[in-house]
MIDREN-277037 format. One record per residue: residue in one letter; chain; x, y, z of N, C-alpha, C, O in turn. Coordinates in Angstrom, 1 decimal. Each point is the difference from the previous one (the first is absolute). Layout:
<kolros>
+----+----+--------+---------+--------+---------+----------+--------+--------+---------+--------+--------+---------+--------+
| aa | ch | n.east | n.north |   n.up | ca.east | ca.north |  ca.up | c.east | c.north |   c.up | o.east | o.north |   o.up |
+----+----+--------+---------+--------+---------+----------+--------+--------+---------+--------+--------+---------+--------+
|  A |  A |      X |       Y |      Z |       X |        Y |      Z |      X |       Y |      Z |      X |       Y |      Z |
...
+----+----+--------+---------+--------+---------+----------+--------+--------+---------+--------+--------+---------+--------+
</kolros>
This chain:
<kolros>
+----+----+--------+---------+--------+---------+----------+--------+--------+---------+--------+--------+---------+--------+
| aa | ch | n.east | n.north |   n.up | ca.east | ca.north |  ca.up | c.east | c.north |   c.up | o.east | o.north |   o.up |
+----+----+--------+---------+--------+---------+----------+--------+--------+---------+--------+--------+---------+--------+
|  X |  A |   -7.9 |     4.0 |  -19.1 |    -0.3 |     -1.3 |    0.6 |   -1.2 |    -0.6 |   -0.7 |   -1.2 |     0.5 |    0.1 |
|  X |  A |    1.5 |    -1.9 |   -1.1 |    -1.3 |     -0.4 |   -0.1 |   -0.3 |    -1.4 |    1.1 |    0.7 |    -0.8 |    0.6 |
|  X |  A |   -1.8 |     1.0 |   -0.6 |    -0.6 |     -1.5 |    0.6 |   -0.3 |    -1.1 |   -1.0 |   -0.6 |     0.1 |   -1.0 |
|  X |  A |    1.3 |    -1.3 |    1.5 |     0.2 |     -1.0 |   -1.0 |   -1.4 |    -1.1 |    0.8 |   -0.9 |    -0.4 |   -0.7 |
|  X |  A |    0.9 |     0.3 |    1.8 |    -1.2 |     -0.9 |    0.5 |    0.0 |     0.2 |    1.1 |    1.0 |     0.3 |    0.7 |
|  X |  A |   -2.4 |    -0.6 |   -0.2 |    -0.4 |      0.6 |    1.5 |   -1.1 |    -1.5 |    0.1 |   -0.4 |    -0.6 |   -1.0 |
|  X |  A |    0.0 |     0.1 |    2.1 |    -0.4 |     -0.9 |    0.6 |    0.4 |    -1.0 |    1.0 |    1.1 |     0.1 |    0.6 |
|  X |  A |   -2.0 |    -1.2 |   -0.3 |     0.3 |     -0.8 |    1.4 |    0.7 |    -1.3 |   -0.7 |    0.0 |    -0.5 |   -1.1 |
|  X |  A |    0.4 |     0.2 |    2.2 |     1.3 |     -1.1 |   -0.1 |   -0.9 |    -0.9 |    0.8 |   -0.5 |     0.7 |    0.9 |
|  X |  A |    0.2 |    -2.0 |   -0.8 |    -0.5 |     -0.9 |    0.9 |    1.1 |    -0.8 |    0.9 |    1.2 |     0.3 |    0.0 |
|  X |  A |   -1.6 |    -1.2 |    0.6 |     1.2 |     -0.5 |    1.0 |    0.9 |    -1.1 |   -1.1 |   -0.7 |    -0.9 |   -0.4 |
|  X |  A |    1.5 |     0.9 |    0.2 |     1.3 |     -0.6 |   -0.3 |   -0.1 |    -0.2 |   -1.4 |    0.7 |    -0.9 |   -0.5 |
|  X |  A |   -1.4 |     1.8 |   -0.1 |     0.0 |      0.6 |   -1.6 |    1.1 |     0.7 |   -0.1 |    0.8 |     0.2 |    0.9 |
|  X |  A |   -0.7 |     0.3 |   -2.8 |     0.8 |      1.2 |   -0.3 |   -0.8 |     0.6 |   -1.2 |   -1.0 |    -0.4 |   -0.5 |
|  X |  A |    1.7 |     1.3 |    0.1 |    -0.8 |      0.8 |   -0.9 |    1.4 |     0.4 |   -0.8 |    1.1 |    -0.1 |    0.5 |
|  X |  A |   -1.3 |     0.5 |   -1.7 |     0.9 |     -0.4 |   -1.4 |   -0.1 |     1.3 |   -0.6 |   -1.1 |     0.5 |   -0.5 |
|  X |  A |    2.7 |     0.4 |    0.4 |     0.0 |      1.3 |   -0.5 |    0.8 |     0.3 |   -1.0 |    1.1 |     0.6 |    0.1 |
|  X |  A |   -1.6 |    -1.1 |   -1.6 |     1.2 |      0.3 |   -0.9 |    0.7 |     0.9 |   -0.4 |   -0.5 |     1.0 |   -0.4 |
|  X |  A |    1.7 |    -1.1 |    0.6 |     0.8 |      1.2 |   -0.8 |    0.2 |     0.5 |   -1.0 |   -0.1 |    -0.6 |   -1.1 |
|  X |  A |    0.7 |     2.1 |    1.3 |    -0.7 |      0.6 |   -1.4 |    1.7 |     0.6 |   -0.1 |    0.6 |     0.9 |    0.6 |
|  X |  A |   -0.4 |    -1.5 |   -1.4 |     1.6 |      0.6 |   -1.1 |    1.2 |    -0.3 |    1.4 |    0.3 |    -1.2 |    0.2 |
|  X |  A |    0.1 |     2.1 |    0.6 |     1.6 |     -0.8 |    0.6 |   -0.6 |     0.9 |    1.6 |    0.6 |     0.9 |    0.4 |
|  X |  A |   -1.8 |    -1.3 |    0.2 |    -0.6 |      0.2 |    0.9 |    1.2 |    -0.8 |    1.4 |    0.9 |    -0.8 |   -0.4 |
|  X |  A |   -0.8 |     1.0 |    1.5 |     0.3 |     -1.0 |    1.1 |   -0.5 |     0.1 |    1.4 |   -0.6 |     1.0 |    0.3 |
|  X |  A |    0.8 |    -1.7 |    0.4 |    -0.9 |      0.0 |    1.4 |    0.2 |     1.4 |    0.2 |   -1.0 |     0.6 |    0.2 |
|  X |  A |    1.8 |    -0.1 |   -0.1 |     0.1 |      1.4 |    0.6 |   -0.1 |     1.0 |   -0.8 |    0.4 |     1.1 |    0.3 |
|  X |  A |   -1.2 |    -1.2 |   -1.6 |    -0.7 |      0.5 |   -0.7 |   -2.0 |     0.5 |    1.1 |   -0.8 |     1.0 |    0.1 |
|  X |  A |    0.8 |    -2.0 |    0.2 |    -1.5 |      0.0 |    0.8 |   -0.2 |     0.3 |    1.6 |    0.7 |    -0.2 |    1.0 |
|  X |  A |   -1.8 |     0.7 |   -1.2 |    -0.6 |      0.8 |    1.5 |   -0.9 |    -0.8 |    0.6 |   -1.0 |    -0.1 |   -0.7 |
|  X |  A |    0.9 |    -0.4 |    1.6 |    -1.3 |     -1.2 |    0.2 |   -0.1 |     0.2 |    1.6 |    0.7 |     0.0 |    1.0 |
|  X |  A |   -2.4 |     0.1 |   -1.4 |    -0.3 |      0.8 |    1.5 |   -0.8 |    -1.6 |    0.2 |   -0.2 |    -0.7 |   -1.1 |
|  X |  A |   -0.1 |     0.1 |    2.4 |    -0.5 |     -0.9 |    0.3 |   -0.1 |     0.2 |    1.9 |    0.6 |     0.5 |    0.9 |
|  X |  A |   -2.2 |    -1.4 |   -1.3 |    -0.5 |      0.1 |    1.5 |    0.4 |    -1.2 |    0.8 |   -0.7 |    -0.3 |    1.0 |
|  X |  A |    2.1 |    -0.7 |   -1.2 |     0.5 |     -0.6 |    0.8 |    1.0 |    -0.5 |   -0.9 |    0.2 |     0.3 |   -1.2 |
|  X |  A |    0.6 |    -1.4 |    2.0 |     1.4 |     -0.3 |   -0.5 |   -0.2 |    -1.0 |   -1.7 |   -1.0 |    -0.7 |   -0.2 |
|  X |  A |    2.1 |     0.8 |   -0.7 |     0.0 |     -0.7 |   -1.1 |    1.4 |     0.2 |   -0.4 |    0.7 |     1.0 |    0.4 |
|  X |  A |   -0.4 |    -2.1 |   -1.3 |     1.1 |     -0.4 |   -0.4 |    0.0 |     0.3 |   -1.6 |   -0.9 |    -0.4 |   -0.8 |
|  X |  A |    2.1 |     1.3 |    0.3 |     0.1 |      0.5 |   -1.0 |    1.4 |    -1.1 |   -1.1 |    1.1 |     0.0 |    0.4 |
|  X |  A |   -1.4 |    -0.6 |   -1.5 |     0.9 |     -0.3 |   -1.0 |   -0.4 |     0.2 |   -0.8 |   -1.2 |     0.0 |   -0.3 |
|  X |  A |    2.6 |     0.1 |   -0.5 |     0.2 |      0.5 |   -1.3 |    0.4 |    -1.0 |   -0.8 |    1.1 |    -0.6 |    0.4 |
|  X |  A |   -1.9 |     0.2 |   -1.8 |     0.0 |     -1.2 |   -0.9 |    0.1 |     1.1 |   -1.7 |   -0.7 |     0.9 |   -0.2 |
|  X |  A |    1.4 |    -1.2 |   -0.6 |     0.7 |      0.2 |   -0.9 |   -1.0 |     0.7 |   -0.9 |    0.2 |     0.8 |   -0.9 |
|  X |  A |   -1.0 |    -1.1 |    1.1 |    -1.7 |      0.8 |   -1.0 |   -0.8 |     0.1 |    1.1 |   -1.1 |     0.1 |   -0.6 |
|  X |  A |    0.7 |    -0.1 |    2.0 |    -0.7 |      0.7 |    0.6 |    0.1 |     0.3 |    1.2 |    1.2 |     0.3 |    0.1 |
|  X |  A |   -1.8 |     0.0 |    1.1 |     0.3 |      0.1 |    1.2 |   -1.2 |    -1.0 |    0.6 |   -1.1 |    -0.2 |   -0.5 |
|  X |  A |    1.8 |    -0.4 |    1.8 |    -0.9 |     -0.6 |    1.0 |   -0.1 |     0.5 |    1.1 |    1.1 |     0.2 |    0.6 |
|  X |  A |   -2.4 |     0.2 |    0.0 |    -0.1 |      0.6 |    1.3 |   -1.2 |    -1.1 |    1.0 |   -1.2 |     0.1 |    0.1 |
|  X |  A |    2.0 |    -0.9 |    0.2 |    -0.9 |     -0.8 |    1.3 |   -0.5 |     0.3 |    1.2 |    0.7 |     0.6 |    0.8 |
|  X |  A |   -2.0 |    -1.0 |   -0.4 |    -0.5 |      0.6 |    1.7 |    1.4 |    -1.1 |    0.6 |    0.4 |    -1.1 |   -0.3 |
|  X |  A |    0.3 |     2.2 |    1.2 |     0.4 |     -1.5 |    1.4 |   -1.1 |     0.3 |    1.2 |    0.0 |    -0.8 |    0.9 |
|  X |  A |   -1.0 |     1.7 |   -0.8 |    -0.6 |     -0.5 |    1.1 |   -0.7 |    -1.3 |   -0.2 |   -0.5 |    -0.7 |   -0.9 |
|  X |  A |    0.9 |     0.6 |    2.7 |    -0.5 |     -1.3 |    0.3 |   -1.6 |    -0.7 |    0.3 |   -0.5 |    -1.2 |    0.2 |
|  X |  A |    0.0 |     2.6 |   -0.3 |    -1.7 |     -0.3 |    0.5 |   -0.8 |     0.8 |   -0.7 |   -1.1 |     0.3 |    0.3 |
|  X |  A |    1.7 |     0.2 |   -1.5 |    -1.3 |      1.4 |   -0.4 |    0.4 |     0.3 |   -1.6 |    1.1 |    -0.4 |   -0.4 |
|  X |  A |   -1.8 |     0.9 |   -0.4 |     0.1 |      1.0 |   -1.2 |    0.8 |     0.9 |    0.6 |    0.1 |     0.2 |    1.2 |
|  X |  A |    0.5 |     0.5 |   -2.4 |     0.5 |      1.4 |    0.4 |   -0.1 |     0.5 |   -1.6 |    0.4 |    -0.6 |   -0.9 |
|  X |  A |   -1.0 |     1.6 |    0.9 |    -0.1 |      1.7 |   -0.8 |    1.2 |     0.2 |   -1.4 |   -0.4 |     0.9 |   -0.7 |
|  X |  A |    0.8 |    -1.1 |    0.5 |     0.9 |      1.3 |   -1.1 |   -0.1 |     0.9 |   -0.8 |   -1.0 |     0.2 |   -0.8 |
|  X |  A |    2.3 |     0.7 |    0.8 |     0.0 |      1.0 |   -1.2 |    0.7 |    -0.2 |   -0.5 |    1.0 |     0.3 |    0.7 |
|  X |  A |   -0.7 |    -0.6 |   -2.0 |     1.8 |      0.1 |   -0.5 |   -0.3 |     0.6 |   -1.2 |   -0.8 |    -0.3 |   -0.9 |
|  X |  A |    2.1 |     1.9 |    0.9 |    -0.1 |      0.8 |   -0.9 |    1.4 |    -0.1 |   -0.2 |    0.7 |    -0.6 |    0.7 |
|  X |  A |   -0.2 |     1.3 |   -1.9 |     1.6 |      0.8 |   -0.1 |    0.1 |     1.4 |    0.2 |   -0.7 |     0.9 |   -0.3 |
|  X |  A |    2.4 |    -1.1 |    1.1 |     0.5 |      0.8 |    0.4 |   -0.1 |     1.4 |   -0.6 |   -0.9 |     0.0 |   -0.7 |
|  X |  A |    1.4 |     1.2 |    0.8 |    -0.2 |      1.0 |   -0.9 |    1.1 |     0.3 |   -0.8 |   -0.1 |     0.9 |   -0.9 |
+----+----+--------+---------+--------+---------+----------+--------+--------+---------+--------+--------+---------+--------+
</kolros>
């Protein structure tokens, strides 16, 4: 399992995870301290807060 990025997401941000060779969402493990919305764009990943009042936390690593 590596860890690809770990930090906070602000309210109605996203945070930008490029892919590496023929990766896909279900390639990734992503631990998070409240709800977000996960897509998948052709060279990277998007992971958005949907909370509605707060930051929330992440970890996103791959799978083993």
């Amino acid at each position: 399992m590596a860890l690809l990025k770990q930090g906070a997401i602000p309210i109605g941000r996203m945070l930008f995870i490029p892919k590496e060779g023929d990766m896909t969402k279900d390639d990734l493990e992503i631990e998070s301290s409240g709800q977000y919305q996960i897509n998948e764009m052709p060279d990277r990943f998007v992971i958005k807060n949907a909370e509605c009042c707060r930051a929330i936390m992440v970890k996103i690593s791959t799978k083993e």
